[in-house]
N, C-alpha and C positions, 0 to 999 in steps of 0.2 A: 914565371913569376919570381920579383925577385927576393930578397931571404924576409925587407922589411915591408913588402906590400901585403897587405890583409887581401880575404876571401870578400869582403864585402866593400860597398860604394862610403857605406856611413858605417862610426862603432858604435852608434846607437840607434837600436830596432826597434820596433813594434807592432804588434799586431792584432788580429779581429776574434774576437770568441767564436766558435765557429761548431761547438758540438750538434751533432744529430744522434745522439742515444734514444733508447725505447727507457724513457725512465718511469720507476715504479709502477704506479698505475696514473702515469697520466698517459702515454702513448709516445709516439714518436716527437719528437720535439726539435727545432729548429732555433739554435740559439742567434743567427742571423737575421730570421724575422722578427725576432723577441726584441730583439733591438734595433730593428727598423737599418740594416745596414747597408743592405741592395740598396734600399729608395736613398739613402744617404751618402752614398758610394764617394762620387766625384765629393762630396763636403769631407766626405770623412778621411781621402786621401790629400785631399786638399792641404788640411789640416796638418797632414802630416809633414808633409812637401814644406810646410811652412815653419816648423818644427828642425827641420833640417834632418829629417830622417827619411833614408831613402830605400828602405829594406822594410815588407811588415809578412808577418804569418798570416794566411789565406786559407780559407776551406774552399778544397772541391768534393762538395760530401758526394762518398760512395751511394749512401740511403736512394738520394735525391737525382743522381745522376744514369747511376744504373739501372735502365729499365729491364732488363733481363733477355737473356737470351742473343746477347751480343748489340745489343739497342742503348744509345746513350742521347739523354736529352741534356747539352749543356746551356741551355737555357738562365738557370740560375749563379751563373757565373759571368753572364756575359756584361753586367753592368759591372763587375768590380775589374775585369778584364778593360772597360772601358775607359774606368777611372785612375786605375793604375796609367793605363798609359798616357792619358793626358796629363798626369803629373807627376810622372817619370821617377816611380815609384816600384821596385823590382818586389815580387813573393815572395816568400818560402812557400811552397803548395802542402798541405794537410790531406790526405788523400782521405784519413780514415780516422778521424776522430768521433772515436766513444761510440761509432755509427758503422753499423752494416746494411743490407737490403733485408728486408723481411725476409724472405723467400730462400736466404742463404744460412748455410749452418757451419761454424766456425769451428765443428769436428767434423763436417762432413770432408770427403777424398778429395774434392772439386775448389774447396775455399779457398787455396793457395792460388790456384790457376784463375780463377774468377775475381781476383783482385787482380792480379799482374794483369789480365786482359785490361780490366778496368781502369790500371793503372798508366797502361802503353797508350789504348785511348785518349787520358787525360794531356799525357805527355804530349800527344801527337795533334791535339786540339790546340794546347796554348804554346807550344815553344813558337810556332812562326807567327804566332799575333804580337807576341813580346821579346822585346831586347833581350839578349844574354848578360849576364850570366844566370843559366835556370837551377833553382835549390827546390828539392821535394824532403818532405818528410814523410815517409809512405803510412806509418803507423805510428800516430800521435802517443806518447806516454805508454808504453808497452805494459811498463811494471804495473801502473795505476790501472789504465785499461783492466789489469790480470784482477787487480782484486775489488772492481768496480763491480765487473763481470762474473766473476770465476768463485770468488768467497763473501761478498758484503749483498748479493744479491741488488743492490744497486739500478743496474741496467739490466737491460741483455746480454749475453744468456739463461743469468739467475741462477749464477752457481754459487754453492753456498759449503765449499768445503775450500782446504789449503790445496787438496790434491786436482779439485777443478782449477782453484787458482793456474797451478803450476802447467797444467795441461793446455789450458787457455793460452796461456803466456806462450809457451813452445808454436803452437800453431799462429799465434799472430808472426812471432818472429819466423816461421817460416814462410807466412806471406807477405811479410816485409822484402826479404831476403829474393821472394821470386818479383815482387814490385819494384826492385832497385833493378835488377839485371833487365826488366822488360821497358823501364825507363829508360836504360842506357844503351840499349836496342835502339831509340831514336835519334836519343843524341848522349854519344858515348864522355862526352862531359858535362855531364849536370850532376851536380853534385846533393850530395845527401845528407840531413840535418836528422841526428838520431837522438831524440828529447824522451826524457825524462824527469823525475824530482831529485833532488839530490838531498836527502835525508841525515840524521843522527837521530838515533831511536835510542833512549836508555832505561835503565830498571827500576820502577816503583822504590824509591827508598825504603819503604817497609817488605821489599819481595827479591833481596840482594839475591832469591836463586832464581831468579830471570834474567839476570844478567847478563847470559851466554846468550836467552832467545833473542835479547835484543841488541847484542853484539853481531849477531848475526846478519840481522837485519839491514842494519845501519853497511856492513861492510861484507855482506854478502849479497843477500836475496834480493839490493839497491840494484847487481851489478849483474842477476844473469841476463838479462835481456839485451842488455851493452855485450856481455861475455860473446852470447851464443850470435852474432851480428857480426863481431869479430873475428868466428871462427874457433874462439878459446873454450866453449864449452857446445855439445854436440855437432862437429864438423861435420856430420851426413846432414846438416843442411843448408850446407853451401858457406858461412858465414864467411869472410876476410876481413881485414883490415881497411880493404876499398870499402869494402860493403857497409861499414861502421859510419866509415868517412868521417865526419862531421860530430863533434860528441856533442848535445847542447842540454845544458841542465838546467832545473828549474828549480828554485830559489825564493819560498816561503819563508815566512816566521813560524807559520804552523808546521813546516818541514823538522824541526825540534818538537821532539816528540817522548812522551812517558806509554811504555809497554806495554799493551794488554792483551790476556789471551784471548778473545775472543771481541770481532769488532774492530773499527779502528781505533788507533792508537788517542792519545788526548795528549794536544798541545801545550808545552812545557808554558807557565806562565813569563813573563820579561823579567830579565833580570836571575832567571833559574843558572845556580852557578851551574848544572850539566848544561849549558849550552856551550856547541862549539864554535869556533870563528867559522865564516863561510869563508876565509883563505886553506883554511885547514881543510878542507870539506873538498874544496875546486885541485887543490894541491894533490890530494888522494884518486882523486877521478883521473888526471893527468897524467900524473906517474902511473895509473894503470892501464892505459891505453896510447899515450904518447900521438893523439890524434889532436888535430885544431879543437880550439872549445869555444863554445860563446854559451854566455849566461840567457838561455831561450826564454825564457817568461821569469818575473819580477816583480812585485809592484807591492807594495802600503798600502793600506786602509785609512780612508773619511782624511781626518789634517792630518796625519802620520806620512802620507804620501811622497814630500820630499824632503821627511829623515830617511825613511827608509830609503830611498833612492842616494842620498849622502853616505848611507853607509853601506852600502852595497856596491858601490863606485869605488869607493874606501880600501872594503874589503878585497873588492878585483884587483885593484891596482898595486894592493901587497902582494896578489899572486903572481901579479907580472913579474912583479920587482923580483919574485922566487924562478923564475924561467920559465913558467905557466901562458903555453902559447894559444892565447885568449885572444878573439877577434870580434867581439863585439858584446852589448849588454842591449837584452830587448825590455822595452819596456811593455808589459803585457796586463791587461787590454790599452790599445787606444782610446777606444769608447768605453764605459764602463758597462756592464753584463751582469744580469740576476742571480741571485743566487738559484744554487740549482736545488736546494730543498725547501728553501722559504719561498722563493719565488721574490722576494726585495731586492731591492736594489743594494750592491755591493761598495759603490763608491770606491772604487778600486783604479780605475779609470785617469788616462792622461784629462780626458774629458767628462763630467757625469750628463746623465741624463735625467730631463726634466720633461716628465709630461705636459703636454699642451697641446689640447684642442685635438686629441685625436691623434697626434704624433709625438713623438719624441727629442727635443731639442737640443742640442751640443754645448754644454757650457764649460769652455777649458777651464781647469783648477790651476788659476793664476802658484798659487807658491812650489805646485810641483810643477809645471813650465819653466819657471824663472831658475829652478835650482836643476834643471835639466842644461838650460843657457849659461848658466855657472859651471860646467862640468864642462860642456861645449869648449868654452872659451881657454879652457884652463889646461884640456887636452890638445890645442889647436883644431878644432874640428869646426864644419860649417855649420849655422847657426840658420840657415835656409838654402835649399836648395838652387843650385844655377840651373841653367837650362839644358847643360849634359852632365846631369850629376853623375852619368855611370861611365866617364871617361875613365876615370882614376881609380884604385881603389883605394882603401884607409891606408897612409904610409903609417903601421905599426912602428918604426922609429918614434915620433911624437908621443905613443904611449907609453911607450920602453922607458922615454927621457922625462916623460911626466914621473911616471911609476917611483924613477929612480933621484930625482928630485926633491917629491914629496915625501920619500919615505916611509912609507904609509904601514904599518905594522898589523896583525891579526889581533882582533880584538871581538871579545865572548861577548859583548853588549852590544849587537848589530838585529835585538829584536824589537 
């Protein structure tokens, strides 16, 4: 590959909500049906294809797929497998988002090995039905998962301390870490997408002696799940730099955040002078790992939808302009997805969703399309797909020469 060819066909992605969590007390939950994404598959890659984006994030939920005891029904995959390929649209695979099997125990001795099974499975299911190049991400959100799971009692497991947190966390990265190597057992190039949020957490104006906690946070407890994947923090479990591969961070406005001891943190209001620029944010992740990046999930709220994406384009393209070797910005959901405590709809979405007559209907949001085709045009990139969009990949020259063009500077007002 050569020094200015990107990892990806397009440098702009997107993808499908996709959790299977055991949340609170409603039960197991499938954010794919909630949104009707199966029955809408072919529309919904369609859509994309159309968009000119030829990369989206994919669930093959473990919950759903693992029937136990070495038994896998891929059945709920096989429509978005279908649609993918009639419109020539590559995954990133989701192996484990927010979702385990019942029956499995994420401290028991076997968890590790019972995903990597799960995982070689998965691998060994879709690589010969779809074109190369194949991208996994074996364990969605490690750090988020940890205190989804481990301290907010959230999902399952229903831990409710910092020290389950951290325990949680250790064991998913060790079955990440056995899910990469039993992936690459199939096909020793497919590459690995390791996501998370990419935060700034600071201290209560009135509670200046929090300020270490939340120092920390921001530029510590962000990083062990990247660290330990690395290699950089407990090597008895395998971690490298192969193994990291791919760093891809995820990129809120609620990711600005004010301190608290207990619970999660509360979202810095707009315009809070502690916010920091997301160049600054993308620039520190980079220098600490020196791996490729892409901006993995993104997205505005209701009409905010493509400011945010204006300046979050903005902001990347100052990182570039810093030597920040960045390959793409997903825009995350395509379809928009419920909230997972209200159960509303989020309007978050390249498309929202409108009920009718018993289903769910796609209605693109004209001004954040149009300001995606804006960016398109302005980076040289395709504005819809041809009929081998995965001949090529991104010649990251066009964005070096954008980057460096526009001059684009880090700026604290990107909420």
């Amino acid at each position: 590959m050569g020094a200015s060819e990107g990892i990806f066909p397009t440098f702009f992605l997107s993808g499908f909500e996709c959790s299977t969590f055991v949340w609170k007390d409603q039960g197991r939950r499938d954010l794919v049906a909630e949104t009707r994404h199966r029955e809408h598959a072919q529309e919904d890659y369609a859509f994309l294809r159309h968009l000119g984006i030829g990369v989206a994030r994919e669930g093959a939920a473990w919950p759903l797929i693992d029937k136990g005891a070495g038994r896998y029904d891929f059945s709920s995959i096989e429509p978005l497998i279908e649609a993918m390929h009639a419109q020539h649209v590559l995954p990133i695979w989701d192996l484990c988002h927010y979702g385990y099997p019942d029956d499995a125990d994420p401290f028991g001795p076997d968890f590790a090995l019972r995903f990597a099974d799960y995982a070689r499975a998965v691998a060994e299911h879709v690589i010969p039905r779809l074109p190369g190049p194949h991208f996994f991400t074996p364990v969605n959100e490690i750090t988020f998962f940890a205190f989804c799971g481990g301290e907010w009692a959230w999902t399952a497991p229903w831990g409710r301390t910092r020290e389950r947190r951290f325990e949680f966390r250790k064991r998913l990265c060790a079955a990440d870490i056995a899910a990469v190597k039993a992936i690459r057992e199939v096909c020793p190039e497919a590459r690995m997408v390791h996501i998370d949020p990419l935060v700034n957490v600071v201290a209560p104006r009135d509670r200046p002696d929090l300020a270490p906690a939340a120092w920390k946070e921001t530029y510590d407890d962000t990083f062990v799940a990247w660290d330990i994947l690395a290699g950089k923090r407990h090597p008895e479990l395998g971690g490298t730099p192969d193994i990291l591969d791919i760093v891809g961070v995820n990129c809120y406005s609620f990711g600005q955040m004010e301190y608290r001891e207990h619970g999660p943190h509360a979202a810095l209001p707009r315009y809070d002078d502690r916010i920091v620029p997301l160049c600054d944010l993308l620039k520190f992740a980079y220098e600490r790992y020196r791996r490729p990046m892409i901006v993995a999930e993104t997205s505005g709220l209701e009409e905010g939808r493509h400011h945010w994406l204006r300046d979050v384009v903005q902001e990347a393209l100052a990182a570039v302009d810093m030597g920040i070797d960045l390959h793409g910005v997903c825009l995350f959901p395509a379809v928009d997805m419920p909230d997972w405590h209200k159960g509303t709809w989020v309007h978050n979405g390249l498309c929202d969703l409108i009920e009718d007559d018993g289903d769910l209907r796609r209605v693109p949001v004209v001004a954040y399309c149009d300001e995606l085709r804006r960016w398109q045009k302005r980076l040289n990139r395709v504005t819809r797909l041809d009929e081998d969009p995965l001949s090529d990949p991104v010649d990251l020259a066009d964005i070096v020469e954008a980057a460096r063009a526009m001059k684009m500077r880090p700026d604290a007002n990107w909420s």
